[in-house]
PASEBA-1860 file (N, C-alpha, C; in nm, 3 decimals):
! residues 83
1> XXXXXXXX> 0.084/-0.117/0.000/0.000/0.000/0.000/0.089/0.124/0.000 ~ 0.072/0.210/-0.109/0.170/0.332/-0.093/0.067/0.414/-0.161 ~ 0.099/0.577/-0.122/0.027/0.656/-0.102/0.134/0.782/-0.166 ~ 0.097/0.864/-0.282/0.170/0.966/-0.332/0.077/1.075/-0.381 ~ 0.141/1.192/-0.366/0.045/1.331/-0.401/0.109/1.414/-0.492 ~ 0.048/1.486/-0.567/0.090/1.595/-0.643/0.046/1.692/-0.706 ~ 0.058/1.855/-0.640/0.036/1.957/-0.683/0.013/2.034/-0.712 ~ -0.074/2.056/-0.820/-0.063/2.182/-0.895/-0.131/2.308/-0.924
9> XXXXXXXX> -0.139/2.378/-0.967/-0.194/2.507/-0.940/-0.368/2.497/-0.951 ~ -0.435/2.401/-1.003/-0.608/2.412/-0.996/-0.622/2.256/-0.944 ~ -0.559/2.208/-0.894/-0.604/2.053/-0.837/-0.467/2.008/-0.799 ~ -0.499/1.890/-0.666/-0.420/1.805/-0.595/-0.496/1.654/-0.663 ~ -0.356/1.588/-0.716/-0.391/1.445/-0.713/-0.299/1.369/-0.594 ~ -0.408/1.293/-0.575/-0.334/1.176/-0.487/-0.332/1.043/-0.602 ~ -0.274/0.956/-0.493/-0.258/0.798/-0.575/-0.227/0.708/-0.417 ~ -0.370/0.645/-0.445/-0.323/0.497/-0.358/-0.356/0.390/-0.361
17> XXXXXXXX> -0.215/0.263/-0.406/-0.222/0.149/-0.436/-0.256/0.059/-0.312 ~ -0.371/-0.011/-0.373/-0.370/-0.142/-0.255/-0.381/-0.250/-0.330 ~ -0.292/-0.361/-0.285/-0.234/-0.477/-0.286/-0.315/-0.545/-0.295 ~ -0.283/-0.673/-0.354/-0.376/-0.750/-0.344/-0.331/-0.883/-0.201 ~ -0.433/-0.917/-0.149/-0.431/-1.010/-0.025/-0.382/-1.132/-0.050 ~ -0.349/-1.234/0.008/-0.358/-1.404/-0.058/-0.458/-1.425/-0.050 ~ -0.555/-1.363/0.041/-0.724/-1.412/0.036/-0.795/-1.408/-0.088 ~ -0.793/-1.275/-0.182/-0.817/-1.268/-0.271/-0.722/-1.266/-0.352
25> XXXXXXXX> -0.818/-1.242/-0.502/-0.701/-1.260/-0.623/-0.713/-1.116/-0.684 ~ -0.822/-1.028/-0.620/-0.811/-0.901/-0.700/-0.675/-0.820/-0.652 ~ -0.638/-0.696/-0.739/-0.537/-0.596/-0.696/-0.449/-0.616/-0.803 ~ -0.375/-0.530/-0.807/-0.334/-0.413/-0.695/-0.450/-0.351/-0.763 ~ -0.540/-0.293/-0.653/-0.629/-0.158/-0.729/-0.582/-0.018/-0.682 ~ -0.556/0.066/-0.782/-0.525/0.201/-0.800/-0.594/0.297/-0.789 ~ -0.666/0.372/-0.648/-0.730/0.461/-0.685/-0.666/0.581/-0.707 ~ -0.700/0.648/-0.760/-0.692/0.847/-0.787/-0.775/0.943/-0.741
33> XXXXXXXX> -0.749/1.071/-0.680/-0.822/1.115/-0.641/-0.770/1.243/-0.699 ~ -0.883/1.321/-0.795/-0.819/1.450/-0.794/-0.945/1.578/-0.784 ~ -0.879/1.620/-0.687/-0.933/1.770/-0.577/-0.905/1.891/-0.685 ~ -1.001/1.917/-0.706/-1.032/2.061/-0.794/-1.040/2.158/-0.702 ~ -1.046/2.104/-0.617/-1.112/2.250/-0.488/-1.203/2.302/-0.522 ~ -1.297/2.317/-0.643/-1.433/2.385/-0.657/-1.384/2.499/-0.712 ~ -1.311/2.548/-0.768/-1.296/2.691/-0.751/-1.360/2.716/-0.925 ~ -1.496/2.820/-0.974/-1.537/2.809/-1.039/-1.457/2.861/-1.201
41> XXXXXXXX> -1.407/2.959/-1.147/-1.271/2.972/-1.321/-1.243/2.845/-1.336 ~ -1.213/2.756/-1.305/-1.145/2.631/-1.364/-1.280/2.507/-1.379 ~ -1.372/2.542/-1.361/-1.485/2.419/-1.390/-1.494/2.404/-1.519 ~ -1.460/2.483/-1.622/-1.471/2.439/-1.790/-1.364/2.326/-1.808 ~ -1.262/2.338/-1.745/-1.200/2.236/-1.797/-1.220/2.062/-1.733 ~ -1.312/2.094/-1.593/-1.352/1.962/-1.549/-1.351/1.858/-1.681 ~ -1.449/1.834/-1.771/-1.473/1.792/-1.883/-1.399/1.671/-1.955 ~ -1.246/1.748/-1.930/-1.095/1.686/-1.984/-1.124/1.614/-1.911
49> XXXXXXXX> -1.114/1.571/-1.807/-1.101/1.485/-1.693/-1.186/1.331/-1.645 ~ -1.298/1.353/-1.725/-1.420/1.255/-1.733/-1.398/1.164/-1.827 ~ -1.390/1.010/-1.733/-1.401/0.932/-1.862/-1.466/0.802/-1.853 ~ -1.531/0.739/-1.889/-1.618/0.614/-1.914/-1.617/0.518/-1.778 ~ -1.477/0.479/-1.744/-1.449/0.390/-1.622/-1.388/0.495/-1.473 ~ -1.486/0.587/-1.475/-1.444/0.635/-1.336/-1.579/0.640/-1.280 ~ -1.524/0.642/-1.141/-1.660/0.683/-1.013/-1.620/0.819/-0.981 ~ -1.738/0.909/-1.004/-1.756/1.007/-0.933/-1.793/1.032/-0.830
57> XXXXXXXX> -1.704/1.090/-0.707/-1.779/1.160/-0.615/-1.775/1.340/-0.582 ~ -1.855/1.373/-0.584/-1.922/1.491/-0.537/-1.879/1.542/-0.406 ~ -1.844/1.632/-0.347/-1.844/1.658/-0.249/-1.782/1.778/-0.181 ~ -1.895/1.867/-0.083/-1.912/1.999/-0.085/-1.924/2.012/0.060 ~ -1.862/2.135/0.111/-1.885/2.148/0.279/-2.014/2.232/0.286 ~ -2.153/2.156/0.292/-2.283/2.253/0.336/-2.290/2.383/0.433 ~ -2.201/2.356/0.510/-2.192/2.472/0.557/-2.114/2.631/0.532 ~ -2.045/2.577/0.447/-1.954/2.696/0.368/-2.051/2.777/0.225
65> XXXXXXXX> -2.185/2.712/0.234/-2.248/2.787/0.087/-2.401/2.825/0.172 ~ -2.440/2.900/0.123/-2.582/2.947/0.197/-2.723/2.877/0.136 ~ -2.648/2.810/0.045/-2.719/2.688/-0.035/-2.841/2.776/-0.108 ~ -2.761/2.836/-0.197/-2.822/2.931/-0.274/-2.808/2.903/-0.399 ~ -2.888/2.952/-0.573/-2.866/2.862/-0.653/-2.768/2.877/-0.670 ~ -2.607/2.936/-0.652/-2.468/2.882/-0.721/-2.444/2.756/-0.688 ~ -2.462/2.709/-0.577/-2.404/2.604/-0.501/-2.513/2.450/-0.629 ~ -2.616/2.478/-0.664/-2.691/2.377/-0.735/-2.671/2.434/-0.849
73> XXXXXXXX> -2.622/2.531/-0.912/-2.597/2.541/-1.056/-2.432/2.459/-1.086 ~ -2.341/2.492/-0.965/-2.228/2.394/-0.987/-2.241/2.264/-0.979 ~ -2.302/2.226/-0.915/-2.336/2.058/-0.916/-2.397/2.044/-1.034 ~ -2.505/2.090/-1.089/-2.592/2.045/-1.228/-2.467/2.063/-1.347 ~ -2.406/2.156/-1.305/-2.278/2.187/-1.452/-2.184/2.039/-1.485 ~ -2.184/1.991/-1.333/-2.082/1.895/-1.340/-2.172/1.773/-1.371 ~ -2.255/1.777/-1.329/-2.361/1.660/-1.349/-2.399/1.630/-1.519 ~ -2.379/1.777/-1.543/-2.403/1.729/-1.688/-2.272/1.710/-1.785
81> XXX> -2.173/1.747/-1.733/-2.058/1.687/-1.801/-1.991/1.556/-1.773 ~ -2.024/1.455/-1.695/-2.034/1.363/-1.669/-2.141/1.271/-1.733 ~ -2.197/1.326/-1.753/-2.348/1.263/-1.876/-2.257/1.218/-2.018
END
């Protein structure tokens, strides 16, 4: 299991490998994680980033937005570029 990060000026990727067990036969599975931070100048290029065999997750601190429509117009933007 190793764990590496990197960077850059509109997103942090991570990377972490897990092994596979003798119990099972799956692995090594590789996840990725990459943190946009939300910041809305850079949501056009989300897009690049989407591709057929990924899981998306979503995820927003409710308490940092007054949950007003920006906060559901950014989710629907991304929702539909993931479509």
């Amino acid at each position: 299991k190793s764990t590496t990060t990197r960077n850059f000026p509109i997103l942090d990727i991570s990377e972490w490998i897990y092994d596979k067990t003798p119990r099972t036969s799956l692995g090594p599975v590789t996840f990725r994680i990459w943190d946009f931070g939300g910041e809305q100048e850079f949501q056009s290029v989300y897009q690049y980033f989407f591709t057929r065999r990924t899981l998306y997750i979503i995820c927003w601190k409710m308490t940092e937005y007054d949950m007003n429509e920006q906060i559901f117009e950014t989710i629907h933007n991304i929702l539909i570029n993931i479509q």
